[in-house]
N, C-alpha and C positions, 0 to 999 in steps of 0.2 A: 504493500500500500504506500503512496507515495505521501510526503508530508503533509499536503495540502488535504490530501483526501481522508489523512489519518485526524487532521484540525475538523473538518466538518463532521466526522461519525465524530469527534468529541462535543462538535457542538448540539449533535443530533439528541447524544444516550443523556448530558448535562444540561440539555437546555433551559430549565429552571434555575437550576442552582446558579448558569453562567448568569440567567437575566437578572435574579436576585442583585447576583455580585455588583452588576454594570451598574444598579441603581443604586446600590449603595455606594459603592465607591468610583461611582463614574464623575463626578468634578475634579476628578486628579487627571490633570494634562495627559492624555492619550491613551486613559483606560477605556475600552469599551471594552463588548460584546467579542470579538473578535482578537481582540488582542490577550483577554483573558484566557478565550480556548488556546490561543498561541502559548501562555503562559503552561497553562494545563499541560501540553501536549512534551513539556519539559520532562515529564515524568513516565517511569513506564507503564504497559497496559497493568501492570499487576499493582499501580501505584496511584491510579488516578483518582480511586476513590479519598485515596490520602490527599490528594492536591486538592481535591474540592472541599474537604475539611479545613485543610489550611486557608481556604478562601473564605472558609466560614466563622475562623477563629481569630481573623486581623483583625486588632482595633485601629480602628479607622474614623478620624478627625476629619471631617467634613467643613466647608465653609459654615456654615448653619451652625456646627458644633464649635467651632472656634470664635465665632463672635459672642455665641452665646456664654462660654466660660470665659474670654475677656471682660465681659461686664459683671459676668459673680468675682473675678480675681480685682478688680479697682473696688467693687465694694469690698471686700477683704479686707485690701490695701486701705483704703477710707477706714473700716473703722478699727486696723490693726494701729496705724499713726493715731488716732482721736488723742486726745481733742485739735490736733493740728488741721487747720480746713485743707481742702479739698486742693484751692485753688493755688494753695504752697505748697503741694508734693510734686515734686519733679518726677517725670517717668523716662527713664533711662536703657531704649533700645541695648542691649550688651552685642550685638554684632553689625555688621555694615548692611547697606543698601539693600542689598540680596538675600539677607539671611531671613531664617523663621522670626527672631524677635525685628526686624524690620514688617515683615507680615505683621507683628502683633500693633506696631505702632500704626500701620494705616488703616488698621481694625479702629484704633483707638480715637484717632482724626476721625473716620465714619461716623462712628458709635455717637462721639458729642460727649461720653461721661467722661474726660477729662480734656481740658481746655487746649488746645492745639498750641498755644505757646508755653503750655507746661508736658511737650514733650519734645528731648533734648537729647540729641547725640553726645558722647563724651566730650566729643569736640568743643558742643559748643557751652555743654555743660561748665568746660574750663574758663570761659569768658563770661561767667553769670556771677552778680556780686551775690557774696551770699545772705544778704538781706532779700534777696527774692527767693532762698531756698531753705524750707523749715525741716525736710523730709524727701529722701529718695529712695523710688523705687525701680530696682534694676530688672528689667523683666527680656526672661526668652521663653520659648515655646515648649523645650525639652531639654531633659537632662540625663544623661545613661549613665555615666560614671563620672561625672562630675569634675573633671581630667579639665578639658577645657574651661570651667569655670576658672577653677583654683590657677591656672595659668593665667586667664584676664585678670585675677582678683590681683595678684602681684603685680599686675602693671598700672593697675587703677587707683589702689590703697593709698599711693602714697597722694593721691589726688582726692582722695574720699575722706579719707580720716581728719587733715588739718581743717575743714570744714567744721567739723562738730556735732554734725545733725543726724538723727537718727535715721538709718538705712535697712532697707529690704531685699533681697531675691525676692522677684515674681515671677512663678513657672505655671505653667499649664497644666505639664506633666511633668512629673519628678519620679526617676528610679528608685531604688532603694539604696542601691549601690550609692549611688551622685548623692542623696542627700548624708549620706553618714560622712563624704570627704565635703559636700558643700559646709556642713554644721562644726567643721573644724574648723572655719577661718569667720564663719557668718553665719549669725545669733537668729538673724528673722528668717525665716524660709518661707515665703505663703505659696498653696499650690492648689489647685483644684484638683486633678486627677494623681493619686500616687500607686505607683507598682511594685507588688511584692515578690518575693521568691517565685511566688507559683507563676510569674509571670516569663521567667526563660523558661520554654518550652522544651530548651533539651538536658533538663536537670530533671534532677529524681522529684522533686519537690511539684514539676508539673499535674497540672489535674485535667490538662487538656488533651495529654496524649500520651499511651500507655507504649513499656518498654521498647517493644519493635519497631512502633511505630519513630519515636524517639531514633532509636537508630537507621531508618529508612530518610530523617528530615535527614539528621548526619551525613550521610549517603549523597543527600543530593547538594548539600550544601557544600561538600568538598569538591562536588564534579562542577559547581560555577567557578573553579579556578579562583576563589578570592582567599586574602592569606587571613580574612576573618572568618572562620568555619563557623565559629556560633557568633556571629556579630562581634562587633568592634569590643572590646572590653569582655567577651565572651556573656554578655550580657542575654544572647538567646532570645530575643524580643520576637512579636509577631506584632509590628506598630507601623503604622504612615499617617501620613498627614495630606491635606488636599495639596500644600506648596512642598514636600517631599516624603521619601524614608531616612529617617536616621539609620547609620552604617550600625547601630545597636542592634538593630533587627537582623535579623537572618539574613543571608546574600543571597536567598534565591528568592527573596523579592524584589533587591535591587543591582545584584551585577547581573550586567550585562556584556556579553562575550559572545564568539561564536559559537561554543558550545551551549549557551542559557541565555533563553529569551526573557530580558528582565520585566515585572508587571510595572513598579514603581520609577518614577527617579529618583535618584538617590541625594543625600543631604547628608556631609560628615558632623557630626554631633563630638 
């Protein structure tokens, strides 16, 4: 059977489960109907029941879902700071133009609940007197091992601290891993979604997929060629977001190779 022919008997015997999927996670740039079976058909015929499981088991952050936890996380942030008003908390993107906490910031522009000139890149963060800043909140989308914070946190502190005002991490999602080395350098963590053990899928500790199966994900995860077999930090995630996947997750959702059709794009965390 040739590939294309072997992609439509998937899309024929899954047609449900693939339409489910496209409507759940079809606002992520270039997922449909079609490119899902293409994902699927990564896997062998003795496997595919496992692939449409793992389609079933991604948590997956949708537009819809991301604006709506940025507005429970500014209220957090609102009454974590109280009594400090609203209109004196800075909210401080942690990465550039292109990143997920860039996404959070033009959520927050949309949204309206906090003021568009109380959100400030580092940059310009450094050129603000600090009589207009009573409270900062540093916010990104996701956190796996918290690796990259603690590297920003040393470059920033020494720009944060002679200030005086009290400061927060604002996460969306927080690992479990990232928050025990975020909580070594910084006292406020606020997050709306957090992940535990059972959330790396190829540890014993998982409840979404039993021993074989476990080492069937293995299996496929080593054949995408990526030198992260269970995701970046071996974090073991099954996670995306509509603007990417973090490299936490598994690689056989976002490398892509000759050998593995990636579903996601990918986002290093």
């Amino acid at each position: 059977m040739s590939a294309l022919n072997r992609i439509r008997t998937i899309q024929a015997t899954y047609s449900t489960e693939i339409a489910s999927a496209a409507l759940r996670l079809g606002d992520h740039a270039g997922v449909n109907e079609g490119t899902i079976a293409g994902w699927i058909s990564n896997f062998s015929d003795s496997d595919l029941d496992l692939a449409v499981k793992v389609l079933g088991k991604i948590e997956y952050y949708s537009f819809a879902n991301i604006w709506s936890m940025i507005v429970q996380l500014t209220k957090i942030v609102e009454i974590g700071f109280a009594p400090i008003p609203m209109d004196k908390i800075i909210f401080v993107p942690i990465g550039g133009p292109y990143s997920g906490s860039a996404t959070i910031a033009r959520v927050l522009r949309d949204t309206k609940v906090v003021p568009k000139k109380n959100i400030k890149y580092m940059a310009e963060l450094e050129k603000m007197s600090s009589s207009h800043v009573e409270a900062l909140a540093f916010v990104e989308d996701f956190s796996g091992t918290g690796n990259s914070l603690s590297d920003w946190w040393k470059m920033v502190e020494p720009i944060v601290l002679p200030r005086g005002v009290p400061f927060a991490l604002a996460l969306l999602v927080v690992n479990w891993v990232a928050r025990r080395v975020i909580e070594k350098t910084i006292d406020r963590v606020y997050c709306i979604d957090e992940l535990d053990r059972t959330h790396n899928v190829l540890s014993p500790n998982s409840r979404r997929f039993d021993l074989h199966e476990r080492s069937r994900l293995r299996h496929y995860c080593q054949k995408t060629g990526s030198r992260h077999v269970g995701g970046y930090g071996n974090c073991g995630l099954l996670l995306a977001f509509k603007h990417g996947c973090p490299n936490n997750s598994l690689p056989i959702l976002w490398q892509g190779s000759p050998e593995w059709k990636s579903l996601f794009k990918r986002r290093d965390t």
